[in-house]
C-alpha positions in Angstrom: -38.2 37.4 -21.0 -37.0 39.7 -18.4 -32.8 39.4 -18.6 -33.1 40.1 -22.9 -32.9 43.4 -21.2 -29.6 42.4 -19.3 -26.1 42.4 -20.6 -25.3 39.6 -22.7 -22.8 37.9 -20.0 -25.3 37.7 -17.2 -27.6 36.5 -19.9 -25.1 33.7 -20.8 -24.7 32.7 -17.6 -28.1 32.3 -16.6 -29.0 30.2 -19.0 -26.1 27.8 -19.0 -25.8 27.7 -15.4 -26.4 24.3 -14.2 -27.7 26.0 -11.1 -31.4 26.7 -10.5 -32.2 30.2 -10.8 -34.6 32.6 -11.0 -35.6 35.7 -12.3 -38.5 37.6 -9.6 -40.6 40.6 -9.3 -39.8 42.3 -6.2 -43.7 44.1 -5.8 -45.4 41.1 -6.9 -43.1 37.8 -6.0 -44.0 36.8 -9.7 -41.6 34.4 -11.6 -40.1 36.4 -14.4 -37.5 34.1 -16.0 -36.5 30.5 -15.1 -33.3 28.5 -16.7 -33.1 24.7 -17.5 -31.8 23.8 -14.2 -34.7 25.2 -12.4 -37.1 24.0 -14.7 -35.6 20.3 -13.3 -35.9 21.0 -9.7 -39.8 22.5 -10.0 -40.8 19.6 -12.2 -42.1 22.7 -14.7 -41.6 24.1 -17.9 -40.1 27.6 -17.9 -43.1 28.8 -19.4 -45.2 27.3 -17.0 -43.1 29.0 -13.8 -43.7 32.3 -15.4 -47.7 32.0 -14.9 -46.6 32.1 -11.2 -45.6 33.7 -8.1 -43.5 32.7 -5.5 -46.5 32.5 -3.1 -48.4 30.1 -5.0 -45.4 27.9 -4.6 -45.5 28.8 -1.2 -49.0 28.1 0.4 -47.6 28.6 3.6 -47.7 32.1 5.7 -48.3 34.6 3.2 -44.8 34.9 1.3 -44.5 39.0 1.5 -42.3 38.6 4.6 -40.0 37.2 2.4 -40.4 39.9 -0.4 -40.5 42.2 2.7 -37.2 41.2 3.7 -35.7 40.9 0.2 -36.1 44.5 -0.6 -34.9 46.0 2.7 -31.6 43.9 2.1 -31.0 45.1 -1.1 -27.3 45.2 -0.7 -26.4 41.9 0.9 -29.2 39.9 -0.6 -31.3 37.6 2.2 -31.2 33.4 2.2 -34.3 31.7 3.2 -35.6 28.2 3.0 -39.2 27.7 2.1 -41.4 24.9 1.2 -42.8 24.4 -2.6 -45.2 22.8 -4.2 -43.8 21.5 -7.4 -46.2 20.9 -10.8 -46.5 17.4 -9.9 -47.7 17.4 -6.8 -44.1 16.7 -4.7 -43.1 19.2 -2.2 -39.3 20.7 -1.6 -37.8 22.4 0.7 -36.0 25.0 -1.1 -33.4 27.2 -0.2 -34.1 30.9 -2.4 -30.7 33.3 -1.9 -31.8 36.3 -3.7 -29.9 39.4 -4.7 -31.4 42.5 -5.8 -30.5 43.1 -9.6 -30.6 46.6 -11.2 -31.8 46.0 -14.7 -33.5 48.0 -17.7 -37.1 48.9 -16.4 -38.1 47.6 -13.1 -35.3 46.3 -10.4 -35.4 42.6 -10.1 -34.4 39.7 -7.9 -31.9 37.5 -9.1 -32.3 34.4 -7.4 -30.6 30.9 -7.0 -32.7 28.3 -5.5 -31.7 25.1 -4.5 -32.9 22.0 -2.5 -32.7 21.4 1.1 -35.1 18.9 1.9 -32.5 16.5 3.8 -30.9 19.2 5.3 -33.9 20.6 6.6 -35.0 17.2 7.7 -32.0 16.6 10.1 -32.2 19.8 10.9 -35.6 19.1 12.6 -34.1 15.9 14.0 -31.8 17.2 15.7 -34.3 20.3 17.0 -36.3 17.5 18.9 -33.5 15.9 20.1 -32.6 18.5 21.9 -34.0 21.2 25.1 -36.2 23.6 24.5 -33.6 26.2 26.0 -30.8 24.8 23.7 -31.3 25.5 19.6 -29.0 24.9 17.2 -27.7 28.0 15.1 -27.3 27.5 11.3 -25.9 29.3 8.7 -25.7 28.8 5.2 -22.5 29.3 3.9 -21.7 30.6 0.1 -21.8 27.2 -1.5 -24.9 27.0 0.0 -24.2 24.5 2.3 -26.2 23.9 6.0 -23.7 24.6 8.8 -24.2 24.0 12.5 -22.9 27.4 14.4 -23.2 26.2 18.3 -25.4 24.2 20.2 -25.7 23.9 24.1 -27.0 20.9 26.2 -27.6 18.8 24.0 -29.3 15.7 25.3 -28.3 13.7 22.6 -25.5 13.8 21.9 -24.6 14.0 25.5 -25.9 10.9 26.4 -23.7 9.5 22.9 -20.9 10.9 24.9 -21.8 9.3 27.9 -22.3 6.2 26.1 -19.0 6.6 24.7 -17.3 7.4 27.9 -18.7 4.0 29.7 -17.4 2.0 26.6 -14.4 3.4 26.8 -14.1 2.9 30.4 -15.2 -1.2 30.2 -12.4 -1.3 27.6 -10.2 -0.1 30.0 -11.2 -2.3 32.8 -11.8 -5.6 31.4 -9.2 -5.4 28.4 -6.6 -8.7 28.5 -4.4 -6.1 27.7 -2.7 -3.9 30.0 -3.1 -0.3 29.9 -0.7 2.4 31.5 -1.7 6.0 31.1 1.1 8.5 32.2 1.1 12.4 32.4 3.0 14.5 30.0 6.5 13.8 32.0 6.1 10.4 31.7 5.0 9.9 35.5 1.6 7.4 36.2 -1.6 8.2 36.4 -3.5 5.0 36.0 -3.2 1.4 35.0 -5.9 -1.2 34.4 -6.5 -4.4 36.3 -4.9 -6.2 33.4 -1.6 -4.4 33.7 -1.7 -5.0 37.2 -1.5 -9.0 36.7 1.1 -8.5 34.3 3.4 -6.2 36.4 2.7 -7.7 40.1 3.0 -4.0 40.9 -0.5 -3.1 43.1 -2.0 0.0 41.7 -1.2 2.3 44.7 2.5 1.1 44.4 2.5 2.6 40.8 0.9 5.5 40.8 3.4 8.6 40.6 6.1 6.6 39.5 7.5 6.1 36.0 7.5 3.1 34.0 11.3 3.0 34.5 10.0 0.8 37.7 9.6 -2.1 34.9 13.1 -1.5 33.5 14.7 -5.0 32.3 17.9 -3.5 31.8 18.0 -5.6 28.3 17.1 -2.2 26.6 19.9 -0.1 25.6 20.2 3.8 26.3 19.6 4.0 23.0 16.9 2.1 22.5 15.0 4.0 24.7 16.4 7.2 23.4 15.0 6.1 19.9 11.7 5.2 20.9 11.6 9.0 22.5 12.4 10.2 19.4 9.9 8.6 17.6 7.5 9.6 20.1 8.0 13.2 19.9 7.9 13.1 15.6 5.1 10.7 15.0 3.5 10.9 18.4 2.7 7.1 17.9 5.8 4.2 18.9 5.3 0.1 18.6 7.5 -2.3 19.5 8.8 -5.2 21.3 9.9 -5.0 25.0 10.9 -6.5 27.6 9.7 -6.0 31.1 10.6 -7.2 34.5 7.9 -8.2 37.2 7.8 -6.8 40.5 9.3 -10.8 41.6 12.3 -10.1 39.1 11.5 -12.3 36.3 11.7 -11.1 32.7 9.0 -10.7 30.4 8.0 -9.7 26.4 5.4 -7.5 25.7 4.3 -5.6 22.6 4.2 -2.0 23.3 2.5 0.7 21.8 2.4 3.9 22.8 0.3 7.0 22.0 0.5 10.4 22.9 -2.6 12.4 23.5 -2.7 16.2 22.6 -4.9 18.9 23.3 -6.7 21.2 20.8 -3.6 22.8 20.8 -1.3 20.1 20.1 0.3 19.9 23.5 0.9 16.1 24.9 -1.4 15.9 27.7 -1.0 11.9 28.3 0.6 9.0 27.1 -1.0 6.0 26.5 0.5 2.2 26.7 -0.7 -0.7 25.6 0.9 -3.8 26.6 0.0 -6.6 24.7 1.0 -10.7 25.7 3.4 -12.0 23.3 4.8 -14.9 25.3 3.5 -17.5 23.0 4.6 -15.5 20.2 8.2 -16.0 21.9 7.5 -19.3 22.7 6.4 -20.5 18.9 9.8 -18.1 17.8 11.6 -20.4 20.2 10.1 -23.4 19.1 11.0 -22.5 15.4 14.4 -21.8 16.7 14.6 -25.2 18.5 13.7 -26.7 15.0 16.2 -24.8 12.9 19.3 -24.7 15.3 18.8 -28.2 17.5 18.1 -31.6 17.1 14.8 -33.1 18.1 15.8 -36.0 19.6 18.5 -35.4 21.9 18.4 -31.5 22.2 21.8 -31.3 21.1 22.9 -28.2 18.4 22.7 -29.8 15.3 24.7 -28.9 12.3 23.9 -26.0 11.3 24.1 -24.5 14.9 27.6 -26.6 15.3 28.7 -24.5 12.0 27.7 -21.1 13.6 29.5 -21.8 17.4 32.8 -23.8 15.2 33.1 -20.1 13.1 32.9 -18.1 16.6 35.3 -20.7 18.4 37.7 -20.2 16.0 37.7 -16.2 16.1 37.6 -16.8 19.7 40.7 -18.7 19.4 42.6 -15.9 16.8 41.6 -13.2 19.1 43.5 -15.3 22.0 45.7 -16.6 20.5 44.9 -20.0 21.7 44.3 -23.4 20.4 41.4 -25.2 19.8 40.1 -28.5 18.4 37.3 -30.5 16.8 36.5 -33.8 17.9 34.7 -36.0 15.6 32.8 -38.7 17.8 30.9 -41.9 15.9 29.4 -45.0 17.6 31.3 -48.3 17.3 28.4 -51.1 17.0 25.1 -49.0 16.9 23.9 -50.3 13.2 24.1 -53.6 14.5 21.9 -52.9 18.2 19.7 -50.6 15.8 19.0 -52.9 13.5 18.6 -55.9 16.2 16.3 -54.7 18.6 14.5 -51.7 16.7 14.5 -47.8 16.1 12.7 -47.1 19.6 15.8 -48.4 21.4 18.0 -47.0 19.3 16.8 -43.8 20.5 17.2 -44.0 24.1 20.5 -45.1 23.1 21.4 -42.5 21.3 19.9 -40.1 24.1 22.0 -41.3 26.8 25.2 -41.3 24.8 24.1 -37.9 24.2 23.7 -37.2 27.8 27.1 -38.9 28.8 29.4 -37.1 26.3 28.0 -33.4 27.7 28.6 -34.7 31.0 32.3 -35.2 30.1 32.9 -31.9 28.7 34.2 -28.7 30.0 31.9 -25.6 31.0 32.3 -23.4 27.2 32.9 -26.7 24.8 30.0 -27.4 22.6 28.3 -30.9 21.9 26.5 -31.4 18.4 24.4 -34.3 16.6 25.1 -34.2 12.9 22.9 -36.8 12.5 22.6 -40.8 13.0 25.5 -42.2 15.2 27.6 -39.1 14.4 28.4 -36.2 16.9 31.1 -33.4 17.2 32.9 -31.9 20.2 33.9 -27.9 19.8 37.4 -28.0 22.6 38.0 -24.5 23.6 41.0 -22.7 24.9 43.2 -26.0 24.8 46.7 -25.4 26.7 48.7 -27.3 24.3 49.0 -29.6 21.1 47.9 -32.1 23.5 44.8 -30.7 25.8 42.7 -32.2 24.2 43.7 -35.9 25.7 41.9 -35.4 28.6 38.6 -35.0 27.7 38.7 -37.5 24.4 39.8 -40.1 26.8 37.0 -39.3 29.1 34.6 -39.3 26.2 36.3 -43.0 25.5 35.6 -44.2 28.8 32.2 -43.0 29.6 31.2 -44.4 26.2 32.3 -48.0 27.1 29.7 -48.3 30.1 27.1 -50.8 30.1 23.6 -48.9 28.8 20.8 -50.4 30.4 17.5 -50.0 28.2 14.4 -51.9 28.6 15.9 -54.8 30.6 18.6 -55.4 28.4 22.4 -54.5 28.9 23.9 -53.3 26.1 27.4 -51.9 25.4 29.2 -49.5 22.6 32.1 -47.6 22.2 33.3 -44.8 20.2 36.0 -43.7 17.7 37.4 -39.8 17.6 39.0 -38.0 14.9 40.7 -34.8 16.3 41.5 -31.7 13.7 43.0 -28.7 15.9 43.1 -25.2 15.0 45.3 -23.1 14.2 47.8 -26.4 13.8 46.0 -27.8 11.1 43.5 -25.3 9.4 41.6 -21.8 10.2 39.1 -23.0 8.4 36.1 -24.6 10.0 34.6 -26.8 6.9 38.4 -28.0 6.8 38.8 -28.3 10.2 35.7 -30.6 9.9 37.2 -32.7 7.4 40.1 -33.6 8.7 38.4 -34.4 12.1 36.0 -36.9 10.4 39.0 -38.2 8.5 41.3 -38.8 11.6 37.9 -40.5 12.8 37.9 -42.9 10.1 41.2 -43.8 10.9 40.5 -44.4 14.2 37.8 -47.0 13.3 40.2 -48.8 10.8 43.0 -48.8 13.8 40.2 -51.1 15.8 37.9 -48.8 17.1 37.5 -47.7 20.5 40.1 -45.1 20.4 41.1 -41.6 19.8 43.5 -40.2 16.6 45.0 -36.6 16.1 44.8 -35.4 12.2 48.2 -35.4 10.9 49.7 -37.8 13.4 49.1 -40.7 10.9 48.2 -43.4 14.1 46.3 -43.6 17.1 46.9 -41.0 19.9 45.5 -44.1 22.4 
């Protein structure tokens, strides 16, 4: 075979090579040498490929063009595609980068072949796809690989864009959410018909302005100084926010925000997206409601009570003022429960409910703990005895006929008071020796209000 002539590395590598190559007379285009890899792609033996020349592979205009063109680029070698008939009948398109190879005896080409036929399919393609004035330029790169250089006016993919650009432009106009694009410093360029509705801003009264126009003013400095931030590293923010309407009311959004570079990274735009998230809010709230407030009356319940008795009693430290607890439970309501049914219990207890809060001052808290059982936070109380007034209000309102489904029915309640710092600092304490002087109020007849620690009824 021809390369026994060559040194032994070339040798080597030809042979092992999992790349088709081969071995060709310059004069004649005859196949001197194939290896194993290019025996595969032919569909030949190597013994076979060695009866022939590269034009009989190549019925197509005559093949010394090629051969032609090979041997004036001695130097650089030359890369062509061509189309071959292989032993069983299939035809390639294969790609043939020769390089001339000096060797003992006659020069010869050294060539790599390798198949193109997808590539050269699309390529085709995307010829008819486009104007006879605009042709793509390809190249092949050293791996061999097809490469598009330029291509002008091209009909295809120019209507894709357009395409693209009209999509883009319904998303933009019949979104639900609302889109803001600004300009690099931050000032309007556009908004959607969505954001529009959400803002009450017209679009003429936007435009040119910055979105500081929907400022809240919940949003700390900082916030807004973070969000920056994160802008200018990531070039991508998301987060909640609230917004205010052009009537003043106050509203959550979702915002994300992108920034939009050129080709050479310099923010050209920044895009918002401001999504609804009202009901979101609204289920949070609702979860809230749940966790921090009793169903039935809409009074904190106990766990909330905890919470505000913890922050009265800093409140109270930080002052240096007292406070108490007033432990409230119904005198008689098992026996009006039990009598006329749970359904009138619970009006009951909802106007009780009502009636205490209407007693109370503006900053005390009322709480259901649950059944007949509630609890008064008194704030800010002037003296050992402040809180008189409004337990004996609480007495008094609690004595008045309730009227429920044609019947009049009456109650009354019995209050335990704990105060702090007198008794306790601490609030599950303070609790306890409320519902304690409560007991005591109950076992002194009811109806009636007693301090914890006093040992009898206040009145």
């Amino acid at each position: 075979m021809a390369l026994q002539n060559s040194v032994p590395s070339v040798l080597d590598f030809f042979r092992q090579s999992a790349t088709a190559m081969l071995v060709v007379a310059p004069s004649t285009g005859k196949i001197m040498d194939a290896n194993d890899a290019a025996c595969v792609l032919f569909c030949s033996s190597s013994a076979c490929l060695c009866t022939m020349t590269l034009k009989e592979m190549n019925p197509q205009p005559p093949f010394h063009t090629f051969l032609d063109l090979a041997t004036a680029s001695k130097e650089t070698g030359v890369c062509v595609s061509v189309s071959c008939c292989c032993a069983n009948g299939t035809c390639k398109e294969i790609e043939l980068r020769c390089f001339f190879m000096d060797t003992v005896g006659e020069p010869l080409f050294f060539s790599v072949a390798r198949e193109v036929t997808r590539e050269t399919a699309f390529k085709h393609s995307l010829e008819q796809l486009l104007s006879p004035r605009a042709r793509p330029s390809f190249y092949c790169n050293k791996e061999g690989d097809v490469n598009v250089v330029a291509v002008m006016m091209d009909k295809a993919w120019r209507k894709e864009a357009t395409m693209r650009q009209q999509l883009a432009a319904n998303v933009f106009t019949y979104a639900n959410e609302g889109i803001l694009i600004t300009d690099a410093m931050g000032k309007i360029v556009d908004a959607n018909g969505a954001f529009v509705k959400i803002s009450g801003f017209e679009l003429d009264e936007i435009i040119g302005q910055t979105p500081r126009l929907l400022c809240s003013r919940i949003h700390s400095r900082e916030f807004f100084v973070a969000m920056w931030e994160t802008l200018k590293v990531q070039k991508h923010w998301c987060g909640e926010i609230w917004n205010q309407h052009k009537d003043g009311t106050l509203y959550p959004r979702l915002l994300t925000i992108s920034a939009i570079e050129d080709a050479q990274g310099n923010v050209q735009n920044y895009v918002a997206l401001y999504a609804d998230i009202s009901h979101l809010k609204a289920h949070e709230q609702e979860l809230e409601r749940a966790a921090y407030y009793d169903f039935l009356t809409g009074l904190p319940n106990r766990a909330c009570l905890m919470e505000k008795l913890e922050q009265a009693i800093c409140r109270a430290k930080g002052k240096k003022t007292l406070m108490g607890v007033a432990y409230i439970d119904l005198d008689g309501f098992k026996a009006i429960n039990d009598t006329h049914g749970h359904e009138v219990g619970d009006e009951i207890l909802t106007i009780i409910a009502k009636r205490l809060q209407a007693q109370l001052r503006q900053g005390d808290t009322l709480a259901r703990l649950g059944g007949d059982e509630f609890v008064a936070i008194l704030e800010e109380l002037k003296d050992s005895k402040g809180y008189l007034l409004s337990t004996r209000r609480l007495l008094e309102v609690a004595r008045k006929p309730l009227h429920v489904r044609g019947m009049a029915l009456e109650l009354s309640v019995s209050i335990g008071v704990a105060l702090c710092p007198l008794e306790t600092h601490d609030p599950q304490e303070l609790m306890r020796y409320a519902d304690r002087a409560m007991y005591l109020a109950k076992q002194a007849g009811k109806n009636r209000c007693v301090r914890y620690g006093l040992g009898s009824a206040t009145f």
